[in-house]
C-alpha positions as CSV (number, residue, x, y, z in Angstrom):
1,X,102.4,111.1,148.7
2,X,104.3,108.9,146.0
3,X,100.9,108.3,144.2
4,X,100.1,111.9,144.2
5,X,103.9,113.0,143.1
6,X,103.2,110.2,139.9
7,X,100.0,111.2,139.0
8,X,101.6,115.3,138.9
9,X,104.4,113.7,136.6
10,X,101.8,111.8,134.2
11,X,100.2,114.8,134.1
12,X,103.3,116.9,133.4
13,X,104.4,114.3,130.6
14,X,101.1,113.7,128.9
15,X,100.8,117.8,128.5
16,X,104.3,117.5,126.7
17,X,103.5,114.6,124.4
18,X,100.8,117.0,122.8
19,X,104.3,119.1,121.7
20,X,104.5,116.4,119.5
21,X,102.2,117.1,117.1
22,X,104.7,117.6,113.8
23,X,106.1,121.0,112.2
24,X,105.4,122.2,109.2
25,X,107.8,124.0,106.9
26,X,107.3,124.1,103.4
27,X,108.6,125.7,100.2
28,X,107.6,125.8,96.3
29,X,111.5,124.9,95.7
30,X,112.6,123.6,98.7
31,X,112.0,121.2,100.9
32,X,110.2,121.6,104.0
33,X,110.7,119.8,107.4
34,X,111.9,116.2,107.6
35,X,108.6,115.7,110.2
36,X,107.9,111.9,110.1
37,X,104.6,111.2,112.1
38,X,105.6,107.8,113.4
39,X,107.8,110.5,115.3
40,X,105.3,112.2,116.8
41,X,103.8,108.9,118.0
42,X,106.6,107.6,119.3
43,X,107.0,110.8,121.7
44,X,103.7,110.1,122.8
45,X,104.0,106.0,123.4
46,X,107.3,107.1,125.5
47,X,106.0,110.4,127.6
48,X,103.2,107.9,128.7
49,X,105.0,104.9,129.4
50,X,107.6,107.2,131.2
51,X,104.9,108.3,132.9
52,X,103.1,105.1,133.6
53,X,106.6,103.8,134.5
54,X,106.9,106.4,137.7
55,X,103.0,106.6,138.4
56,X,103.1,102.1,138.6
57,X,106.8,102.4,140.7
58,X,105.0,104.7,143.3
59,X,102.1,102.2,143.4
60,X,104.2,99.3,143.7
61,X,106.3,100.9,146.6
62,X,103.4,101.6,148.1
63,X,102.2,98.2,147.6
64,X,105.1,97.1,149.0
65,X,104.9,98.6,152.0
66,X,101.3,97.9,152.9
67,X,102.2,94.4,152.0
68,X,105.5,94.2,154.7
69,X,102.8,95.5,157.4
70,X,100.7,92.8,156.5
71,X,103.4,90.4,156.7
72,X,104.3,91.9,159.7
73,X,100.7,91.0,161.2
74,X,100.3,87.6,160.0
75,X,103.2,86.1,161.5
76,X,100.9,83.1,161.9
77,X,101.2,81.6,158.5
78,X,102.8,78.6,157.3
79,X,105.1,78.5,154.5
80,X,106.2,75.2,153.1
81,X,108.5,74.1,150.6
82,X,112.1,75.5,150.1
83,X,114.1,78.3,150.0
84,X,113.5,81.6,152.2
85,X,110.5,84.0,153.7
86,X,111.1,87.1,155.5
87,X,108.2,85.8,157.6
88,X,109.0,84.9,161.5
89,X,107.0,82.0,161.2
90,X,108.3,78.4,159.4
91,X,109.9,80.1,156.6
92,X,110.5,77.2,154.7
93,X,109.2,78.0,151.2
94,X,110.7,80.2,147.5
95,X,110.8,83.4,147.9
96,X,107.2,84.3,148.1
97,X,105.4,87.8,147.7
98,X,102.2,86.9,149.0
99,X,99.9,87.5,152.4
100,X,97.8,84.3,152.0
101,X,98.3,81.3,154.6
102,X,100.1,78.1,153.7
103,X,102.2,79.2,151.0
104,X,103.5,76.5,149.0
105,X,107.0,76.7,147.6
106,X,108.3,78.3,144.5
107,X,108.1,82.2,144.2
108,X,104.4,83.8,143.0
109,X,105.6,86.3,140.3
110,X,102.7,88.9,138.6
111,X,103.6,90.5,136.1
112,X,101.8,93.2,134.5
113,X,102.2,94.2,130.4
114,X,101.5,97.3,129.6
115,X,101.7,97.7,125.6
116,X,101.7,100.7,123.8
117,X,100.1,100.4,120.3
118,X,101.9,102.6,117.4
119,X,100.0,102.8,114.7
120,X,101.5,103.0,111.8
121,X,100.1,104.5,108.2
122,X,99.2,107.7,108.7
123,X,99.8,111.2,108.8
124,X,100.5,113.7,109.1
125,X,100.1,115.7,108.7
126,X,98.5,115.1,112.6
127,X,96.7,113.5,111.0
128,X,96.6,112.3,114.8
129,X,97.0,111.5,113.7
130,X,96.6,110.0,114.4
131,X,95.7,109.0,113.3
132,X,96.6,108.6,114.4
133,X,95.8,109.1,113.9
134,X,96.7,107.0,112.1
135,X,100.6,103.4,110.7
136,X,104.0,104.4,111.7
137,X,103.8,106.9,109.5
138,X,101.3,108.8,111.4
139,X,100.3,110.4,114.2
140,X,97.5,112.3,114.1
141,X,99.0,115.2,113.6
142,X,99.2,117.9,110.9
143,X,101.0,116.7,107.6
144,X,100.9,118.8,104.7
145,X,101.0,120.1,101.7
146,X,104.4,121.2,100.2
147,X,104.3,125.1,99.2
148,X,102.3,127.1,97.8
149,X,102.3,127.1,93.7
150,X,101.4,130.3,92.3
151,X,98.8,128.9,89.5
152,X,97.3,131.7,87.4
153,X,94.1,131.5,86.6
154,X,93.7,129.3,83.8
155,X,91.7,127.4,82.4
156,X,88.0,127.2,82.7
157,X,87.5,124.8,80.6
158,X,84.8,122.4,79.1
159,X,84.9,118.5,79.9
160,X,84.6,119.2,83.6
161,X,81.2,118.1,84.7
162,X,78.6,119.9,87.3
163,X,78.3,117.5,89.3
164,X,79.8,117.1,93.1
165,X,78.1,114.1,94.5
166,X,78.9,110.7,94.6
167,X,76.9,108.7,92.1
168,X,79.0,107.8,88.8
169,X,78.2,109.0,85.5
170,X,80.9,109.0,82.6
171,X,81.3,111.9,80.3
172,X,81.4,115.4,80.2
173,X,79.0,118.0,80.9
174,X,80.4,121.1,79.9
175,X,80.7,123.8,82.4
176,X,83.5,125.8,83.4
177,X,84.7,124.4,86.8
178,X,82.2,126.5,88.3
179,X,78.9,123.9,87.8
180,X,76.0,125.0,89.1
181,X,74.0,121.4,90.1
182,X,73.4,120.3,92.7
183,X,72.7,117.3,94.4
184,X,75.2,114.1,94.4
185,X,76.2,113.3,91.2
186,X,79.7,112.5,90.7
187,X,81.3,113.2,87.5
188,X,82.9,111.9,84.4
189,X,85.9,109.6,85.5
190,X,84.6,108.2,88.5
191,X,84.1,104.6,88.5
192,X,80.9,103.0,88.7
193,X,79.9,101.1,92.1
194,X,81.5,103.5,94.0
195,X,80.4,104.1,97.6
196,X,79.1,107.9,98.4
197,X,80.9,110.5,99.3
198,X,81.0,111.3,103.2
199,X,80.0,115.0,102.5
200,X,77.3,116.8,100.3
201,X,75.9,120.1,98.9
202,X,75.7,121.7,102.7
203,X,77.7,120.1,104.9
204,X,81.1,119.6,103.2
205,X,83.3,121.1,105.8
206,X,86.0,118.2,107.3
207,X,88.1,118.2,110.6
208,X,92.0,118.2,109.8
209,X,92.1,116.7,113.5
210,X,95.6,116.4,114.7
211,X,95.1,116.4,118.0
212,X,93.3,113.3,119.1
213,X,91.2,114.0,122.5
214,X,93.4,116.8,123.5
215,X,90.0,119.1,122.1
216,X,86.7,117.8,122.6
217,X,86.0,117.3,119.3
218,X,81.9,117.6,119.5
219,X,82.1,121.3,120.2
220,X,83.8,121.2,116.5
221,X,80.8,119.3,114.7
222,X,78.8,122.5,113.7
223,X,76.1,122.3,111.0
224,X,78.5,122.1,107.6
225,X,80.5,119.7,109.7
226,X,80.3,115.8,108.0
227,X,83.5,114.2,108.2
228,X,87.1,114.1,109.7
229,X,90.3,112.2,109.2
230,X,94.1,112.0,111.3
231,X,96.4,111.2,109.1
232,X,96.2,107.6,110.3
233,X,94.1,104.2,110.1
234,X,92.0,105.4,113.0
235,X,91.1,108.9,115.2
236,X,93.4,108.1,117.9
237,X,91.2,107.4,120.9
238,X,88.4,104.7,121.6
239,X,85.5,107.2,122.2
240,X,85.8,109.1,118.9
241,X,82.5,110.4,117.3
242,X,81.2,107.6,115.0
243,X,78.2,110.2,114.2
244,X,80.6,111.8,111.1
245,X,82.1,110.0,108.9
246,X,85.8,109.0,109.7
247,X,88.2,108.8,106.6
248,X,91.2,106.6,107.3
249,X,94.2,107.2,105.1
250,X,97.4,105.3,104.0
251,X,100.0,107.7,104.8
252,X,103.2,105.9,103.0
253,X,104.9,102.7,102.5
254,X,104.4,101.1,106.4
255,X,100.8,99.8,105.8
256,X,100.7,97.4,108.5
257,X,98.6,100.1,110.6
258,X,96.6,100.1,107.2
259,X,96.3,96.5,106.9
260,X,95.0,95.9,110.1
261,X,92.8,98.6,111.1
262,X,91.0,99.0,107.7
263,X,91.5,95.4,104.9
264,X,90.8,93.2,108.0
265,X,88.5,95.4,110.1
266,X,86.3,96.9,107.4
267,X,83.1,96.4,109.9
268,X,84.8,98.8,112.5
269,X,82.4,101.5,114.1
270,X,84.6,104.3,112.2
271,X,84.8,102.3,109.2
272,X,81.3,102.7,108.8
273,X,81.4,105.5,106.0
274,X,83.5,103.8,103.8
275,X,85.9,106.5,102.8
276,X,89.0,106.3,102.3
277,X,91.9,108.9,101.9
278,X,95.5,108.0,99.6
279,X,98.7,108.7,100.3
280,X,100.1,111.8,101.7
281,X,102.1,114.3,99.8
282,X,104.4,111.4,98.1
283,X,106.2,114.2,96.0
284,X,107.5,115.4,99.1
285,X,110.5,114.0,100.7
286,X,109.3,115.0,104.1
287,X,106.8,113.8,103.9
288,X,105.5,110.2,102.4
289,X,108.2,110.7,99.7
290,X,107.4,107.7,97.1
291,X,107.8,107.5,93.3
292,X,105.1,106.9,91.4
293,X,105.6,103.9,90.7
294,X,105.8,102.2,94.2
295,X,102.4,104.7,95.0
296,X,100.8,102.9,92.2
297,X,101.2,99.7,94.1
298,X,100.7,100.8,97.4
299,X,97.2,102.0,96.3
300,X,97.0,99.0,94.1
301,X,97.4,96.4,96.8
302,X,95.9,98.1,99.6
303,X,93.4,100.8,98.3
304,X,91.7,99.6,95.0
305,X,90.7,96.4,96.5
306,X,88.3,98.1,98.8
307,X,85.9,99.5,95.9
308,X,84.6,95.7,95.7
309,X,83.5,96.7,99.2
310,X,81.7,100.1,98.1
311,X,84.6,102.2,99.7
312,X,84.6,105.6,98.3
313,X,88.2,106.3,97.1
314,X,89.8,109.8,97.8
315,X,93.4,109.8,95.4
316,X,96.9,110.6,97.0
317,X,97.1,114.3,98.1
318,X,100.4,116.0,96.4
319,X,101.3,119.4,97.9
320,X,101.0,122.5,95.7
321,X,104.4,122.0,94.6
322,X,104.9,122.3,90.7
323,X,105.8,118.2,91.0
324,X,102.4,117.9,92.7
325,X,100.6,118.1,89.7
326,X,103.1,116.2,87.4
327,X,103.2,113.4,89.8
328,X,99.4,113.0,90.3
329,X,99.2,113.2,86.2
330,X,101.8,110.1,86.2
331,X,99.6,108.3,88.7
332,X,96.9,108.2,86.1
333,X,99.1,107.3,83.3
334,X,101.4,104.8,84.9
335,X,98.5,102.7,86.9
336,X,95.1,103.6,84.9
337,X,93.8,100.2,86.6
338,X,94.1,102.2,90.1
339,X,92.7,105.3,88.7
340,X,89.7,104.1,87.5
341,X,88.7,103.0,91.0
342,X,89.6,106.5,92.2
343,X,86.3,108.5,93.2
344,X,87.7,112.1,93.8
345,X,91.3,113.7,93.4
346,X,92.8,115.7,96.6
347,X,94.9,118.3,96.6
348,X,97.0,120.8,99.2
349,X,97.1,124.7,98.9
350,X,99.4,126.9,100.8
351,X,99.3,130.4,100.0
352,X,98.2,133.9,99.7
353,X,96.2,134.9,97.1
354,X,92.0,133.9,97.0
355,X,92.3,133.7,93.0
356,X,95.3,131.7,93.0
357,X,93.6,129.2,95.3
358,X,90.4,129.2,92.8
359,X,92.3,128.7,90.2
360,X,94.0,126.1,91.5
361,X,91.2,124.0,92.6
362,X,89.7,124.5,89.0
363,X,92.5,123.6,86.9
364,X,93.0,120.6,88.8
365,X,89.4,119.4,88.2
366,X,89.6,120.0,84.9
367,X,92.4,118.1,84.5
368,X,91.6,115.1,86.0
369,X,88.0,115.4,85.4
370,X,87.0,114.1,89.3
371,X,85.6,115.6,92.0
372,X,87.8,117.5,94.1
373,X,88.4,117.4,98.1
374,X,90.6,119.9,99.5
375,X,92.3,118.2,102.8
376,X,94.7,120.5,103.9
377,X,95.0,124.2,103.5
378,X,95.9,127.7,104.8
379,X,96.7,131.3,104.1
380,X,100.2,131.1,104.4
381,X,103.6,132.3,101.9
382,X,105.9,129.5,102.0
383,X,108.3,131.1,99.6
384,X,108.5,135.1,101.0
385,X,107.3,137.2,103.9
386,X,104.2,138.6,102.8
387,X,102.1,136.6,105.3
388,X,98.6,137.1,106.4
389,X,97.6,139.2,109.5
390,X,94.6,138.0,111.5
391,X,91.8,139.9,109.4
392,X,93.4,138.7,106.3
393,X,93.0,135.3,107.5
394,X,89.8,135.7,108.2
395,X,88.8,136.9,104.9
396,X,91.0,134.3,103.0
397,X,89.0,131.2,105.1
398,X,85.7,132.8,104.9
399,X,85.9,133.8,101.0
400,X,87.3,130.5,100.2
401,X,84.3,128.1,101.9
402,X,81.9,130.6,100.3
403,X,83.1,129.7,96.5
404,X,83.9,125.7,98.1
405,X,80.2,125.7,98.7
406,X,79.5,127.4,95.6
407,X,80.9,124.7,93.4
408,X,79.5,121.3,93.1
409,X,82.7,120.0,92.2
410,X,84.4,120.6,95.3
411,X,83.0,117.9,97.1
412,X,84.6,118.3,100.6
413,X,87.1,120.8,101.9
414,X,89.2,120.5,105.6
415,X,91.2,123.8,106.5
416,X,93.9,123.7,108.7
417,X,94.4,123.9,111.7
418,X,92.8,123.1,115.0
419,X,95.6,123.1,117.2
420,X,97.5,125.8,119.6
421,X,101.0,125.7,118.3
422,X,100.0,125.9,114.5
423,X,103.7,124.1,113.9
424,X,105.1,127.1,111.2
425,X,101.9,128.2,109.5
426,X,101.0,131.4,110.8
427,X,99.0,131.5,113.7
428,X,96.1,133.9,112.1
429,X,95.1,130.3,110.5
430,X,94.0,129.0,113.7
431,X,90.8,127.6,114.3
432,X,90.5,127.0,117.9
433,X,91.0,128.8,121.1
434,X,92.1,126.2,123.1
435,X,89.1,125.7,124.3
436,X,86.8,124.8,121.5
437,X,86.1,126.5,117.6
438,X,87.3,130.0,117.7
439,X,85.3,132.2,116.0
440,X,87.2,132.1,112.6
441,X,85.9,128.5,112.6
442,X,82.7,129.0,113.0
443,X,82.4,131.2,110.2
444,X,84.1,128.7,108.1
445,X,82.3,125.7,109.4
446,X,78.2,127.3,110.7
């Protein structure tokens, strides 16, 4: 009965721990939630060592027990050396926990460790993070982008090149941000000897995946379906699919997760696509909240190094914030060494509007003149109440992969969310039904 009432409270508590995955409030002038993902982690490291706590306590007393009958049978045995027994027989030796004959003295102690590994690095925005996940930053759980900046449509510019792809090729080709190649080139600003992107032409749809095994993931990996990330250094759980390419990402300034699970484990089954995501949403204080300046070395020390390696390097990914864009444009400036090792810029969107979002995406491209992955994103006002109702939703996501798939510089695009409790975006954005893809998700991602 005590083994049974433990394994109903580990259930019970494990159920919780996937509360944990982080809120999300943003706002164009404002600041939204002070979620840290190391928070989210922690919640879950505690609920299952609580749990574990009460589930190994009933097994011991049970233990126990069984192990007083046994002593009660074997009165036969011989205990030598000194100090006391609660045997009947010679009890001459330590304190002794055992049902063997001739015990010799001293007290037999086992001890079992139980250790609970918080990884540190990743994100949020869990990712699962978590990530997460993965880091002390992370958890595999959702992290995201600040608010939703209302961008008119500006600029289609020349200097942006067709190209989506991975391969390098310097200079411009002119086009209007809408290119029309196809195939893997990358474009003008990449640097040379860059591994490939994880995603192509069809299959550029990514898994924002919060939620480590609380889903089973493979009903998620429909045919656009190439990659996934967790805001962390790894997925989360052992058995993750190594059949898609996992991105880990440095969430902030902890990088011990990052350091161990990535540097000095490059040959890991879900480092295998070498891709690698930067730092999240460092213009936000919520979230990895850096100046440029210490992002510049973050990236520089831990990031950059792995282009020698053929890593394909996905920038830092500023919210949608007006000091998004002016702190990514001080990235370039302030470390150009870093930059120039940078395969693809990512960005957040949070809002409304289909054009804004276009526009968005393409004045960001031709800004930076890389190709563009989108790793977080949703159709949800930040800043008013003019929020989307389910239909609207629908349209939003469904419009929004069409012209992602339509432009060969959007390389690789991850909408969000796949969890149940959508943590303050609306819940019309969600892309599962607890179950599995919902069917908003599979119109995005089949």
């Amino acid at each position: 009965m005590k083994v049974f009432l433990a394994l109903i409270h580990l259930a019970l508590l494990t159920s919780g721990a996937f509360s944990a995955v982080p809120s999300r409030y943003y706002g164009l002038h404002k600041h939204r939630r002070n979620w840290n993902p190391q928070h989210a982690i922690d919640q879950w490291n505690s609920a299952v060592g609580h749990a574990y706590g009460s589930f190994k306590s009933a097994i011991d007393g049970y233990a126990g027990d069984l192990h007083a009958q046994m002593r009660a049978n074997n009165n036969n045995n011989n205990n030598n050396g000194g100090g006391t027994v609660n045997n009947n027989n010679n009890n001459n030796g330590g304190s002794n926990n055992n049902n063997n004959n001739n015990n010799n003295g001293g007290s037999s102690n086992n001890n079992n460790n139980n250790n609970n590994n918080n990884n540190s690095g990743s994100s949020g925005s869990s990712g699962s993070s978590s990530n997460n996940s993965g880091s002390s930053n992370n958890s595999g759980s959702s992290d995201n982008s600040g608010s939703s900046s209302n961008n008119s449509g500006s600029s289609n510019n020349s200097g942006s090149s067709d190209n989506s792809g991975s391969s390098s090729n310097s200079g411009s080709d002119s086009s209007s941000g809408s290119s029309s190649s196809t195939g893997s080139s990358d474009n003008s600003g990449s640097s040379s000897g860059s591994g490939s992107s994880p995603s192509n032409g069809a299959k550029k749809v990514g898994l924002a995946w919060a939620v480590r095994n609380a889903f089973d993931i493979e009903q998620f990996k429909l045919s656009k379906v190439s990659w996934y990330y967790s805001w962390d250094t790894t997925p989360g759980w052992d058995n993750a699919p190594t059949d898609i390419a996992f991105c880990p990402m440095l969430w902030g300034s902890d990088a011990s997760s990052f350091v161990q699970n990535v540097q000095n484990n490059q040959d890991s089954k879900f480092n295998r696509a070498k891709c690698v995501l930067g730092i999240n949403e460092p213009d936000q204080s919520g979230q990895a909240n850096l100046d440029v300046s210490t992002g510049c070395q973050l990236m520089r020390e831990h990031v950059a190094p792995l282009k020698d390696q053929n890593w394909y390097i996905v920038s830092p990914a500023t919210s949608s914030a007006p000091a998004g864009l002016q702190w990514m444009k001080d990235f370039r400036s302030q470390c150009s060494d870093v930059w120039d090792k940078i395969d693809a810029v990512a960005v957040h969107y949070y809002d409304i509007s289909t054009d804004g979002f276009k526009n968005y995406v393409t004045n960001w491209y031709n800004e930076f003149n890389k190709p563009i992955w989108v790793t977080e994103y949703a159709c949800q006002d930040f800043n008013g109440d003019n929020q989307c109702s389910d239909s609207e939703a629908a349209n939003f996501h469904r419009e929004m992969a069409t012209w992602f798939d339509q432009q060969d510089f959007v390389q690789a695009y991850a909408p969000f969310g796949i969890m149940m409790n959508m943590q303050g975006v609306e819940q019309s954005n969600r892309l599962t039904d607890g179950n599995g893809p919902n069917d908003l998700f599979r119109s995005i991602a089949d």
